[in-house]
N, C-alpha and C positions, 0 to 999 in steps of 0.2 A: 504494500500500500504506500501511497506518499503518504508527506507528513509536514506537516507545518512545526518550525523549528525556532520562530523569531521570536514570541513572545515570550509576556513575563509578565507575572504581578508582582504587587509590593502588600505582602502581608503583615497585618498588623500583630504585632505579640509585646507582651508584656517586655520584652528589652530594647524596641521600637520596630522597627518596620523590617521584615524579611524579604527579600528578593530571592524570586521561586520561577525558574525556567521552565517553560510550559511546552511539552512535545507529543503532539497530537495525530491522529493521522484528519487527511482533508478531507475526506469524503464525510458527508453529513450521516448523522445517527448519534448513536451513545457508544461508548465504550468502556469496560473497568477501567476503575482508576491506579495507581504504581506510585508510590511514595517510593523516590529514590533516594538515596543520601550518599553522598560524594566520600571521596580521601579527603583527607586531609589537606588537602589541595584546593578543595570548591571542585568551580564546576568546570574544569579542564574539557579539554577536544577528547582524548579519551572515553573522560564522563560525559561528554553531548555524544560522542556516536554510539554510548550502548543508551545513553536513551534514545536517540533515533532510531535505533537496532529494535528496540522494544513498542515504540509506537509503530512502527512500519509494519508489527506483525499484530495490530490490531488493541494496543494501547494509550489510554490518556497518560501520560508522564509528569510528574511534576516534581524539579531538581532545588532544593532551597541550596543558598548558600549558608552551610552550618557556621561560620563564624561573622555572621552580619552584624552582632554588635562591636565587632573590636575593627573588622575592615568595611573602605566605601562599597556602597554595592557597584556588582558587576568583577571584583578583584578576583584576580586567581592567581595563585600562589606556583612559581616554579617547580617544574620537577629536578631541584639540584639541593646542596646541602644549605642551603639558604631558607630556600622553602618547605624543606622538611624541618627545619629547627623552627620556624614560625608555626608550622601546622601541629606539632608537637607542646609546643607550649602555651598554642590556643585549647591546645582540647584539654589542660588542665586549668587555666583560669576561668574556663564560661562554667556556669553553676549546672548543675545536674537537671535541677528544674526546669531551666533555660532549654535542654535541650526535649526536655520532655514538651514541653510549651510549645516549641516549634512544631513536634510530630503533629499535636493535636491542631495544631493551625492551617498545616499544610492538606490533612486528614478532614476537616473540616470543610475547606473549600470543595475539596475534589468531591464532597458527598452532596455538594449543591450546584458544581460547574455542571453547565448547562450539555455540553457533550459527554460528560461522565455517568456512567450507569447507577452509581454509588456504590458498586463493588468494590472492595480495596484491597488490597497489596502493599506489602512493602517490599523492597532490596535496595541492601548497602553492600559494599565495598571496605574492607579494610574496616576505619573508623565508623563507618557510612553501613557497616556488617552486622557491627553491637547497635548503633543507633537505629537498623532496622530489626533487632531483638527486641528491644525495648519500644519500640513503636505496635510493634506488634501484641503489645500487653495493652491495648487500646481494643474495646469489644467488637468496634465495625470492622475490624481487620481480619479478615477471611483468610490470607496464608503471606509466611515473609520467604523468602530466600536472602542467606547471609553468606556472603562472601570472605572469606577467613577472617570474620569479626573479630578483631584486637583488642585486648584486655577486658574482654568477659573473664576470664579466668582469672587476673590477679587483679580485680577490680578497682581499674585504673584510669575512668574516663570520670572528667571533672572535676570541681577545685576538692582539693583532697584526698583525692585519688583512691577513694572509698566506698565506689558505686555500691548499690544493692539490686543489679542486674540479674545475675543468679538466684540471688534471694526472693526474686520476685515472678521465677519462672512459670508458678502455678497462676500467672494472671493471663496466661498467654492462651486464649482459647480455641484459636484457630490453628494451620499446620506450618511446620516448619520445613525449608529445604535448606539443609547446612553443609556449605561444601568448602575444603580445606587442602592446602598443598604440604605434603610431606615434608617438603626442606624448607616449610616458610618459619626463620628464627622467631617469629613475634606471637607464634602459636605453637610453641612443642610440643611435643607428645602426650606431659604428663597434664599440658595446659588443655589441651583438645580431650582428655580422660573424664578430666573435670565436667566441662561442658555439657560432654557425654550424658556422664553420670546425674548432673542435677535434670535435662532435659526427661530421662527415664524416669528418674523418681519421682517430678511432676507431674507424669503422666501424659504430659503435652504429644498429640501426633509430630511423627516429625519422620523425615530422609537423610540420613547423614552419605556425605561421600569425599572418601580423602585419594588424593591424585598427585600422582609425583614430576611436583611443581615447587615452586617459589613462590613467594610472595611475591604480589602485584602480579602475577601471569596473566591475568585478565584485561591489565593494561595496554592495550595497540602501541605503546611507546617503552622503549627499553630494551635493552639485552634479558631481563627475566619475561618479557610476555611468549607465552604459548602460544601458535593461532589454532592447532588442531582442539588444545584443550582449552582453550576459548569456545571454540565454535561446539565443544561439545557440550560445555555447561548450560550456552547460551540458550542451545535447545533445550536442556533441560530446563531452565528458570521457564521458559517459553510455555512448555507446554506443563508442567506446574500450574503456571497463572491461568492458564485457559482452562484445566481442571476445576479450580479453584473458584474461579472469578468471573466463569465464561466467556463467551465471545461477545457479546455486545452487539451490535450489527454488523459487525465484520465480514459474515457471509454474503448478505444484502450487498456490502458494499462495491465486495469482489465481482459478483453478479453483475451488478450496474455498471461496472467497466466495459462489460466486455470483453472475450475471450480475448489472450495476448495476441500480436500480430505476430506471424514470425516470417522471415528473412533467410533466403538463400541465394 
């Protein structure tokens, strides 16, 4: 499907206004909505083409910038040691609240945007991994997919680095898709057991899947991105949410195209 890529609101939250990238397909109707949450970084070219990757295949998208109080909106933070020390030391100064305030804001909208079905979703990235965990302990959220969520396990995200992410896994009502790279340092082994283990004992539905990868592999940019094992999870998150969340008019939309033309 195409998809309209340009827009953006400025959501209102309790630490002022969020700027939330809007990625839609064009054709008219409704479709579930995809709470996405970025690295650490915002919303990088990276994080715009797997949300365009996601609306294309019949998704509403919507990208906040997680650190909107501390940067102007529209900021993205480099992929070099610059930018990983900023993004690293925002995500322990903003308050835990804060970013719980965000989910629900963004969560909010997409349950009244006029093209969204009010299906929901979430998936994160990295930081954007844990913060789609905890998004997903919100009732309307029908299933997350977390992409090697960082410091779930040594509860490390926000001022004090004390989360109670884990402790809170039984609020999570919907399913989970959690997928992890073997060689990624910022998730070990006995860090991903953990995870495991509280996910079980909650009793939360969930898919877990570990792939021997690096961290960031899902990244289009860098010596660790994957593209087979990219393109494999992709599907998977894909058809996850269609399980999950439906199709929305998507099929309608296809239809009204018109079969492809082809070329020889």
């Amino acid at each position: 499907m195409t998809i309209k890529d340009n827009e953006h609101v400025d959501l209102a939250t309790p630490a002022g206004p969020m700027r939330t990238h809007i990625f839609r397909p064009t054709a008219p109707g409704k479709y579930p909505g995809i709470l996405l949450f970025s690295e650490i970084f915002q919303v990088t070219g990276p994080i715009r083409r797997t949300a365009a990757l996601l609306a294309g295949h019949g998704f509403v998208v919507a990208v906040p910038e997680i650190y909107h109080e501390f940067e102007p909106a529209g900021t993205v933070l480099a992929y070099d040691q610059a930018g990983a020390d900023r993004g690293n030391a925002l995500k322990t100064m903003k308050e835990l609240a804060s970013y719980d305030a965000d989910a629900r804001a963004v969560l909010a909208f997409l349950k009244t945007y006029g093209p969204c079905t009010g299906k929901l979703g979430t998936m994160g990235i990295c930081i954007g991994g844990h913060l789609a965990f905890r998004a997903a302990m919100n009732p309307e959220v029908s299933g997350g997919v977390c992409f090697y969520a960082t410091d779930l396990h040594k509860r490390g995200l926000g001022q004090g680095m004390n989360d109670d992410s884990l402790l809170r896994t039984k609020e999570i009502k919907g399913e989970l898709l959690m997928i992890y790279g073997r060689q990624d340092p910022h998730v070990p082994a006995e860090g991903r057991a953990k995870v495991y283990a509280a996910l079980t004992e909650a009793g939360v539905p969930f898919t877990w899947h570990e792939f021997n990868g690096a961290h960031a592999f899902l990244r289009d940019e860098g010596y660790r991105y994957d593209p087979e094992l990219a393109h494999l999870c992709y599907g998977m998150a894909i058809d996850f949410f269609r399980r999950k969340l439906g199709e929305g008019d998507r099929r309608d939309a296809n239809a009204a195209s018109g079969p492809a033309e082809t070329k020889h």
